[in-house]
C-alpha positions as a printed Julia matrix, in Angstrom:
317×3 Matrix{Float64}:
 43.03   -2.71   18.66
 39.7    -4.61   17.58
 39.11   -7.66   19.48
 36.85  -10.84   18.17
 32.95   -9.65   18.71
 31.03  -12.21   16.6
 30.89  -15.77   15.96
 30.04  -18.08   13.1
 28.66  -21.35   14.31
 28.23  -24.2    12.13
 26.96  -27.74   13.58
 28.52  -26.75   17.23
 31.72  -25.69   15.36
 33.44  -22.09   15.28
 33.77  -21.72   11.43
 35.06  -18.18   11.63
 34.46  -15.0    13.72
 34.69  -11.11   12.8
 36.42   -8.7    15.22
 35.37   -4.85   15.33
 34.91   -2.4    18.21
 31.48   -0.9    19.75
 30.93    1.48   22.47
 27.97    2.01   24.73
 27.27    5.59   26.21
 24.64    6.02   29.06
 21.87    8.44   29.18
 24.4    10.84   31.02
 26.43   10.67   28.21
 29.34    8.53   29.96
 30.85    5.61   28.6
 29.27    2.35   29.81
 30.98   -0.4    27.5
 33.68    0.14   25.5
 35.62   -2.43   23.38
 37.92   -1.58   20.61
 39.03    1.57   18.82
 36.14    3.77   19.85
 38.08    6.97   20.25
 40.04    6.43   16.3
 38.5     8.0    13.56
 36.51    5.9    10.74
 34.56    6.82    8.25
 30.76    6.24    9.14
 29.57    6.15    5.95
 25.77    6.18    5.84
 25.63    6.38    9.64
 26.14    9.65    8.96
 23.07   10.64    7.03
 20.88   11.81    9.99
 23.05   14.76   10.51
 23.84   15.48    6.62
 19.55   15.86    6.05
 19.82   17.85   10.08
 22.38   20.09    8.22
 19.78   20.66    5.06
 17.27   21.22    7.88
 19.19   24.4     8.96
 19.62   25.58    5.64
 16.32   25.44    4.0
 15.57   21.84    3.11
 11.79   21.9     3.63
 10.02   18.56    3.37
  6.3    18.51    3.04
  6.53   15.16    5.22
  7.37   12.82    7.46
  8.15   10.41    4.16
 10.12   13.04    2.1
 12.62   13.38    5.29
 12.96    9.5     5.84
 13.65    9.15    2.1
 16.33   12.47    2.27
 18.04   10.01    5.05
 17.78    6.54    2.94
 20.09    4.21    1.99
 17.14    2.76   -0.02
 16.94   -0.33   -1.64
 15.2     0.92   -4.62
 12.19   -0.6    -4.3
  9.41    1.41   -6.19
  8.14    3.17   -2.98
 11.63    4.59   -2.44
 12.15    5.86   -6.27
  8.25    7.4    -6.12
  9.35    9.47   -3.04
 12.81   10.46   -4.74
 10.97   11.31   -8.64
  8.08   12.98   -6.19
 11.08   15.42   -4.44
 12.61   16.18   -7.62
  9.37   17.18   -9.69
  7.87   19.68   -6.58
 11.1    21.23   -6.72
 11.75   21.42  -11.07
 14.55   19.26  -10.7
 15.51   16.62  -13.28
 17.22   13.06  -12.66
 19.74   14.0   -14.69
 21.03   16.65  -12.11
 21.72   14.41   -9.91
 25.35   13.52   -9.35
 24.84   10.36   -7.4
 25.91    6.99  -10.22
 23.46    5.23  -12.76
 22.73    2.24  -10.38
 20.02   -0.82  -10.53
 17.86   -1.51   -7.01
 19.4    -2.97   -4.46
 16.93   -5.12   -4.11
 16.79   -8.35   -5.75
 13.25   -8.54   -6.63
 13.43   -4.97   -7.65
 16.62   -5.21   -9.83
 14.94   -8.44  -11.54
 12.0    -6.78  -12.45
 13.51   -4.34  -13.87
 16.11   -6.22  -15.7
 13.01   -8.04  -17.15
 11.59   -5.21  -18.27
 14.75   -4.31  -20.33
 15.34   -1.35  -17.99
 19.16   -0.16  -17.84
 20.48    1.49  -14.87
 19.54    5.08  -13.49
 20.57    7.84  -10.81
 17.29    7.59   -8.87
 17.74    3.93   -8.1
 21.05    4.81   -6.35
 20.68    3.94   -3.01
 21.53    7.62   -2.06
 19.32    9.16   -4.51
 17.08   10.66   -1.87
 19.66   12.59   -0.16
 21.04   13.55   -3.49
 17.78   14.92   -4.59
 17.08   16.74   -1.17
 20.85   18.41   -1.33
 19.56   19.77   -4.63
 16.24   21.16   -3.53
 18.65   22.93   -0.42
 21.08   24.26   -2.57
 17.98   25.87   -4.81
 16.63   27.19   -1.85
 20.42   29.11   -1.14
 20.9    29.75   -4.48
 23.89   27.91   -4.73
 25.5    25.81   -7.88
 23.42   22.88   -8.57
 26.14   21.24  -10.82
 29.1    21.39   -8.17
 27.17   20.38   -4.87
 29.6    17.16   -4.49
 32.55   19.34   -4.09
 34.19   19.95   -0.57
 34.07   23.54   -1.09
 30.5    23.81   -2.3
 28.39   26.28    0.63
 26.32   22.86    1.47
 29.22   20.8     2.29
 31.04   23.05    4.4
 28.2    22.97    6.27
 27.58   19.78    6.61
 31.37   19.61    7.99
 30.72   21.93   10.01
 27.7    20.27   11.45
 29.75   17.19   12.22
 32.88   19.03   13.25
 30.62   20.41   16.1
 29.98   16.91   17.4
 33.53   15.64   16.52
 35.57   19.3    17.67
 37.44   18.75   14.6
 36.21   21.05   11.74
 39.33   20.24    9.71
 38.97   16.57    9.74
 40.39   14.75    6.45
 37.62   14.0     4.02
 37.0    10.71    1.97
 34.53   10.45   -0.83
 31.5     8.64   -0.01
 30.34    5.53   -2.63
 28.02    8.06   -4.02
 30.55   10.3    -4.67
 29.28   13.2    -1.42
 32.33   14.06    0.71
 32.51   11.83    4.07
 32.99   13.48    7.1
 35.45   10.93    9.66
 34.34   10.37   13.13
 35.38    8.08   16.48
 32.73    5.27   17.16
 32.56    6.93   20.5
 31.42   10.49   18.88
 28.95    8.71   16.55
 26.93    7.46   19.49
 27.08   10.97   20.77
 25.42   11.76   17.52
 22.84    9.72   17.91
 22.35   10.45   21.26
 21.82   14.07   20.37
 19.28   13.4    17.64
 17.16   11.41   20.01
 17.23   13.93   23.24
 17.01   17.07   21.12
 14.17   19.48   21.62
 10.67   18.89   20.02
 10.53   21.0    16.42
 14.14   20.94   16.43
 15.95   19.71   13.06
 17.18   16.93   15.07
 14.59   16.01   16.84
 12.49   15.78   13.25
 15.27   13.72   12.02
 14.91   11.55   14.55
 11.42   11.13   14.09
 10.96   10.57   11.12
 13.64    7.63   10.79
 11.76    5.71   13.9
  8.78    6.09   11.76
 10.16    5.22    8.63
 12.11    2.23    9.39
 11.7     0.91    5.9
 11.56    4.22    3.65
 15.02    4.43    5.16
 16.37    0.97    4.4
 14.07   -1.36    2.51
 12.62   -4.74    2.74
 14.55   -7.25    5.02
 17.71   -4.39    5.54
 18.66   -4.61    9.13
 17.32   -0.87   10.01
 13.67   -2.34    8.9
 14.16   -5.1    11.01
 15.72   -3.47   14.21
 13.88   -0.38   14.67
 10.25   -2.12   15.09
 11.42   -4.28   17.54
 12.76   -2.21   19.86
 10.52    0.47   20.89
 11.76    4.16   20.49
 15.11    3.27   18.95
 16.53    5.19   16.42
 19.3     3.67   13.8
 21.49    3.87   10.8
 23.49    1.56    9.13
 26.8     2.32    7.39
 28.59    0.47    4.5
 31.44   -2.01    5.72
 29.76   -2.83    8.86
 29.24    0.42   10.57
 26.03    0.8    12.31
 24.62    3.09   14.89
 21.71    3.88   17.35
 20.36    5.6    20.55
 17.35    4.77   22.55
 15.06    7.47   23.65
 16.55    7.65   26.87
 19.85    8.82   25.11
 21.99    5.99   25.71
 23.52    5.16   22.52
 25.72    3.03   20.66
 28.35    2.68   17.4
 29.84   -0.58   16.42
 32.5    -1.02   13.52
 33.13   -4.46   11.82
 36.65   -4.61   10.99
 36.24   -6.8     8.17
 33.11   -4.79    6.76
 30.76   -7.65    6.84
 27.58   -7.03    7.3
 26.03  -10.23    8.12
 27.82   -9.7    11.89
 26.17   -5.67   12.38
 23.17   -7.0    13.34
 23.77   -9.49   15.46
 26.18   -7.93   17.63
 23.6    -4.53   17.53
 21.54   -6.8    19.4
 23.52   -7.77   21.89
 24.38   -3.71   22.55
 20.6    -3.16   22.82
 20.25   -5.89   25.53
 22.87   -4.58   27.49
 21.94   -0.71   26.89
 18.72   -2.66   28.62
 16.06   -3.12   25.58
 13.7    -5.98   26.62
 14.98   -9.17   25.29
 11.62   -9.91   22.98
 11.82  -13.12   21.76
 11.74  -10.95   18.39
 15.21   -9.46   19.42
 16.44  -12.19   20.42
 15.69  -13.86   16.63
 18.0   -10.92   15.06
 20.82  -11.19   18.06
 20.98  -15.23   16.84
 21.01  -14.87   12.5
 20.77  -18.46   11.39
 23.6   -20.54    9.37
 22.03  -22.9     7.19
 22.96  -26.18    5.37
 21.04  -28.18    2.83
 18.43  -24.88    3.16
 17.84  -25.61    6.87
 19.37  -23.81   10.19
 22.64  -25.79   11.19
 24.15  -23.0    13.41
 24.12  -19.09   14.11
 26.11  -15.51   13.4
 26.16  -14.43   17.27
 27.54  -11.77   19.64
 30.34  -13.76   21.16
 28.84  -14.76   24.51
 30.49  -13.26   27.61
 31.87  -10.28   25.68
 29.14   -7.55   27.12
């Protein structure tokens, strides 16, 4: 079962704590730390976006850069750089927004959302968080000839694949799929084989579809998250590292070493992923920057100032 992993601290008193589960794997692929249900199935949500765009990789998906991949592997906030990137993917390939199947959504972002709002804008597909993978799925199924309409069904060529793709990493090919929040099938894995995911994408041979992946979400911390999300944050502070975050509190990472690690909020919460992420980079040995140890220590305030802190429980790694 999940055992208590973070702490809310208000004026030296617990106010509440979240339990989850996380596991650790070394560069030899062993299990270093594990806590939890690491070997039960959840659904990874968008932790599992690096190996969806790795699966368009391998079946035509052909980005003209670095930017168009990061943006195929977004959760995005919507800020204007994101939708430019996701309009740009669609017009090279003759798509319209209207093909895409992902909801009518506003930014994520606040400023984003209230400028539009201002403007009298209403809701649309390409500010969908998911947009960009949406819109690379399309240009992959166009280069396979494959429906365009239908590519959210489990039996469409492209999502077979991608099951198939994450059945390799999992061994089970006929896992039970959920529907994602954007309406894509989800593919269920352990905590213990998402880190092995990770760890894959990050010791993978150079011009690989992994390996490009990989690359282009350690340069693209922000094209893959958006302003203040905790991928943007993370990733520059710890060299090399590679990570995705996953809707109700999944997130996920490997350094370039391989070691890697998954954590799972039970409660979903995200305000505890980061934090406790952290604390799994310290002890996978990152160098405890005094910029790391800012995001292991998120502050609680009252009356608009810092009163106390969302931390890894101390002692626990």
């Amino acid at each position: 079962m999940s055992i208590e992993l973070v702490e809310v601290v208000r004026s030296g008193f617990r106010e509440c704590v979240h339990r989850g589960s996380a596991v650790i794997l070394g560069p030899d692929g062993d299990t270093a730390v594990a806590v939890g249900e690491v070997h039960t199935p959840i659904y990874p949500r968008s932790s599992n976006k690096p190996w969806q765009t790795v699966t368009l990789l391998r079946n035509g998906f052909a980005p003209t850069s670095a930017e168009e991949l990061a943006i195929a592997t977004a959760s995005h906030e919507g800020e204007s750089d994101h939708v430019e990137l996701v309009e740009e993917l669609l017009l090279r390939h003759g798509l319209d927004e209207d093909q895409l199947r992902c909801p009518a959504d506003l930014p994520s972002n606040e400023l984003a959302r209230a400028e539009l709002l201002a403007a009298g804008e209403l809701p649309r597909p390409v500010y969908m968080n998911c947009s960009g993978k949406h819109a690379a799925m399309l240009a992959t199924c166009l280069a396979n000839d494959w429906p365009l309409d239908s590519y959210l069904e489990p039996t469409h060529p492209l999502q077979l694949a991608v099951v198939e793709t994450l059945g390799s990493i999992s061994g089970d090919v006929d896992a039970e799929l959920g529907i994602d929040g954007c309406g894509l099938p989800i593919v269920p894995l352990s905590l213990t084989h998402l880190a092995r995911a990770f760890a894959r994408l990050v010791t993978a041979e150079p011009d690989s579809p992994e390996r490009a992946v990989a690359d282009a979400i350690r340069e693209h911390p922000y094209l893959i998250s958006g302003t203040g999300k905790d991928d943007a944050r993370l990733m520059p502070v710890v060299p090399g590292l590679v990570s995705k975050a996953g809707a109700e509190g999944v997130y996920a990472g490997a350094l370039p070493d391989g070691s890697a690690f998954a954590l799972k909020i039970e409660d979903g919460h995200e305000r505890a992923r980061l934090p406790l992420a952290a604390a799994l980079l310290h002890r996978m040995g990152a160098e405890w920057t005094e910029d790391l140890a800012a995001l292991a220590s998120q502050p609680v305030l009252g009356g608009g100032v810092r009163v106390g802190t969302v931390r890894a429980i101390p002692g626990v790694f």
